[in-house]
N, C-alpha and C positions, 0 to 999 in steps of 0.2 A: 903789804903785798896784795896785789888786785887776786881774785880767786879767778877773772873770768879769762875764757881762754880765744875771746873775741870784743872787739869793741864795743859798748852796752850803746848801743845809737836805737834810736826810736825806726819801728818799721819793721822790714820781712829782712832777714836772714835765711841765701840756701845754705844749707848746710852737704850737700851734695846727695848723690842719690837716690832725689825725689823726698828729700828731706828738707821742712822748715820750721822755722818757729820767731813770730811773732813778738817784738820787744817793745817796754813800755817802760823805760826810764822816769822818774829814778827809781823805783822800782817799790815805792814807799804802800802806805795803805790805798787800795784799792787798784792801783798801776799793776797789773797781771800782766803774764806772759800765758800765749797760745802755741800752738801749732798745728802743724800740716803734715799729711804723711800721702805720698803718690807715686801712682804707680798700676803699669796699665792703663789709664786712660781711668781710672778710680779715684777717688780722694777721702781723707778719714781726717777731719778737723778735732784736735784735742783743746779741749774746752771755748768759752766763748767769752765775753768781756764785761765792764762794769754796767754795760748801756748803752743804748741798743745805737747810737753815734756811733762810735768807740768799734762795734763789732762789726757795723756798717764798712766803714771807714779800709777795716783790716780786712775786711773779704773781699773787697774791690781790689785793694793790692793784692790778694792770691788769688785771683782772677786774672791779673794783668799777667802774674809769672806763671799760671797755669792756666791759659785759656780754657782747654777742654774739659779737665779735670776738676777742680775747681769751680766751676759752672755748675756743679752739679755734685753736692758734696753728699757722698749715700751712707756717711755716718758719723755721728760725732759722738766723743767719750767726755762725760764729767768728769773730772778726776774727784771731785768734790764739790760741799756743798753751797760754799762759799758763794754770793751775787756775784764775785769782780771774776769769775768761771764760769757764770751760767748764767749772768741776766741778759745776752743776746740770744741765748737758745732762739726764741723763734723767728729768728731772721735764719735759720736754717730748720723749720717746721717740719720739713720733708723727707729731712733722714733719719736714719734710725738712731734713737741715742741713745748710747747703754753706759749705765752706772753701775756699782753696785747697788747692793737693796739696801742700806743702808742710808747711803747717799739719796735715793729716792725718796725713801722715807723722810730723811731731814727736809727735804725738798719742798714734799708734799705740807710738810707741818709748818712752812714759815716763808709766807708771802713773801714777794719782793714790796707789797703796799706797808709794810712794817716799817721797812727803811725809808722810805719814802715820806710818813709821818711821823716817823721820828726826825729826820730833816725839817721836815715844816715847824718842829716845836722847836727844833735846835735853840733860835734865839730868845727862846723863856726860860734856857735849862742852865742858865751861868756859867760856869767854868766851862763843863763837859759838853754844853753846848758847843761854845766857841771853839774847844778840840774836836767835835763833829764836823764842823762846818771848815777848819783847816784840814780836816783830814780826806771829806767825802763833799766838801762842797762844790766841788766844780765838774760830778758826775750828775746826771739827768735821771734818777730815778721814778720821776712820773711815769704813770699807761705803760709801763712795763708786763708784758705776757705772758705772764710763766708757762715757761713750754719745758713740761715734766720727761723724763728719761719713759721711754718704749719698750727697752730691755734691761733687764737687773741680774747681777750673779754675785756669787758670794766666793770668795778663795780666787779661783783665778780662773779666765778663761782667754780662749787662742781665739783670735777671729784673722780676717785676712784683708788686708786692700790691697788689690789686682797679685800679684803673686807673691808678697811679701808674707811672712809670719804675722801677726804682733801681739803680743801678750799682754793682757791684761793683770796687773796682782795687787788684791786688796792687801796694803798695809794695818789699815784702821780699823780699831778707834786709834788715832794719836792726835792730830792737828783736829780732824773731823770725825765724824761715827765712823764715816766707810770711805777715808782715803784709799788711792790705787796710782800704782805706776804703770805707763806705758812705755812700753820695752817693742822696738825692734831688731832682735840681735843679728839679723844679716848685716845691717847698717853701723851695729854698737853705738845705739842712738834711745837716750831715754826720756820721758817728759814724765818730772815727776809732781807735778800741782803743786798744793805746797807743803809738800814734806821737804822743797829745799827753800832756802829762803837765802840767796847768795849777799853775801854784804848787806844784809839786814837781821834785824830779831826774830826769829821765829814766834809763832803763836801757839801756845797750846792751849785751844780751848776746851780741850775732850779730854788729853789722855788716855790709857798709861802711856810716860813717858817711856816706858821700857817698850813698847810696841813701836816708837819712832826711830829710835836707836836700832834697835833690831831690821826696822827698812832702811838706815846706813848701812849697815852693814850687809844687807845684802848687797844694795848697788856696788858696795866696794869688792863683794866677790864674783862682780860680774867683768865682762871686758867689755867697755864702754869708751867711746873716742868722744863724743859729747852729748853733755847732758843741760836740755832744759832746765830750768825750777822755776817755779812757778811763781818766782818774785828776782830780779837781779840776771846779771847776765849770764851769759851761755857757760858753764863751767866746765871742769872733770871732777879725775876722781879724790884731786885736793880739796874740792868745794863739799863736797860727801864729807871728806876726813871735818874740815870745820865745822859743819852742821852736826857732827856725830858730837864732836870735844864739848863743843857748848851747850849739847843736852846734857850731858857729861856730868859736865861743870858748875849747872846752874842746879841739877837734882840734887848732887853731894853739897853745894853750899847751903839749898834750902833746909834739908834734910841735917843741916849743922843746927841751924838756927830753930827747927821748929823743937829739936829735941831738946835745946836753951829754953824754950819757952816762948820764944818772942813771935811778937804777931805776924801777920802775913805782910802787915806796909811797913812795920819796922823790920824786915827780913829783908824785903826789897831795897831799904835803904840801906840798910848796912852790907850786903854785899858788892862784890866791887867787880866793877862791868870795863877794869880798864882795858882788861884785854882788848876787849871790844866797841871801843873807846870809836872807834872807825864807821862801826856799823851801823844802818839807819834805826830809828822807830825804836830805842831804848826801851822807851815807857812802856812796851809789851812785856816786859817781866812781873809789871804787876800780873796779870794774868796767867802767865807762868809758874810766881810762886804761890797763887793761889790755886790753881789746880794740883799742883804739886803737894799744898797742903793737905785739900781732899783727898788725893791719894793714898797720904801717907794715914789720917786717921779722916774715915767715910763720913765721921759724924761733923764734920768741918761746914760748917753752912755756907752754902753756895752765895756770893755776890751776884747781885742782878747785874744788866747788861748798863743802865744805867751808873752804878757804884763803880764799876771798873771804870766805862770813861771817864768818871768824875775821879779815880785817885790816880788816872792812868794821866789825865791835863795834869793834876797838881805836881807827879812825878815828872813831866815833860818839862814844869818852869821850872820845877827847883835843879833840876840837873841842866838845865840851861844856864 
């Protein structure tokens, strides 16, 4: 059963008043979703895209449907610290962009020129190469700007575009250090970055898992008529319930196996993802039951960025 509660087509979606959000089919690694929020003759752009095309591309369409507004966006929120949310920032230089401090901090600490040489070695790195270059090869990360957040807050904070509420509320750490949801409840319209991941795998690169669960559940005790995520299409509050089951689901089975003993890439293989059989981007459970590992005992040695794509490719053929 599809979760989304609108057609997942590439491009701008209104959502009705003075509400949008930006869609990027099929919704896989690095395909983000953004939005817009207007009103008054204001505009509040929620996050920005993999590169600086991409972000180009989406602002000229919320220009075309908000000529005045839009022309002149006087704020944008990261949700996160993610590139495929933040590496167009400065093709909107000029407004204020408020993150948490967290978020800033991750920010501050890890160039977008990272990614970018790590792509250039892609084809000397073998396996994990060649799932780099299926996964992010056809985003432009060269001369990218990093244009760092203006304002930072921690817990939550209310700001306004043109007379609207909208609340700011850090989740993280779970996906990120300093995930946050953007809530505006006149509208019962929320963009949550990616704490949801609609018809795909979620990532948990940070943890705790119980801090991501616990931001389902809030969204589910809110009244929301639609909600962004920040991978997959437009959902409600069925697509929260899934995102909630499968953190759920994949904590209780690792937490089966690490207490058997068994490793972290034999944990991933023996559990069974048929549920989810439907969903994109499987092979992120490697990095799931490995955070999940650390969690459960800290002395867990962290896998580098390179060891996960290299078990996370070998995970993608064999389950192919």
């Amino acid at each position: 059963m599809s979760l989304g509660i609108k057609p997942f087509t590439h491009g701008l979606h209104d959502l009705g008043a003075g509400g949008y959000a930006w869609l990027q089919p099929d919704g896989g690694w690095g395909w983000s979703n953004a939005g817009l929020i207007v009103d008054g003759g204001e505009a509040l752009l929620v996050d920005t895209l993999f590169d600086v095309r991409l972000t180009g591309e989406m602002l000229k369409a919320m220009r075309r449907a908000e000529p005045h507004a839009a022309a002149n966006i006087e704020t944008l929120v990261n949700t996160h610290a993610n590139g495929d949310h933040c590496n167009g920032n400065e093709l909107v230089a000029d407004a204020e962009i408020i993150s948490s401090t967290a978020t800033a901090e991750e920010l501050a600490a890890e160039s977008p020129e990272r990614l970018a040489e790590m792509m250039r070695r892609a084809p000397e790195m073998g396996a994990a190469g060649e799932f780099l270059q299926r996964c992010f090869g056809v985003f432009d990360f060269e001369n990218i700007q990093q244009t760092l957040p203006t304002r930072t807050f921690e817990g939550e904070l209310g700001i306004r575009c043109g007379a609207k509420d909208v609340t700011l509320t850090q989740v993280g750490p779970c996906h990120t250090r300093g995930d946050i949801l953007v809530h505006v409840p006149a509208d019962k319209l929320m963009f949550t970055g990616d704490i949801l991941f609609i018809e795909g795998h979620p990532i948990l690169w940070v943890g705790p898992v119980g801090n991501w669960i616990d931001a389902c559940n809030l969204m589910l005790n809110l009244e929301l008529d639609a909600i962004v995520p920040g991978h997959g299409p437009i959902t409600d509050q069925r697509g929260v319930r899934a995102m909630r089951d499968y953190l759920v689901y994949v904590r209780d089975e690792a937490r089966k196996r690490f207490d058997a003993g068994l490793s972290p890439f034999d944990a991933v293989m023996d559990i069974s993802m048929a549920d989810y059989d439907s969903w994109g981007d499987g092979e992120r459970i490697v990095v799931n039951v490995a955070t999940l590992y650390r969690e459960f005992d800290p002395t867990t040695p962290a896998p580098g960025p390179g060891e996960l794509f290299s078990l996370m490719a070998r995970v993608a053929k064999e389950r192919r």
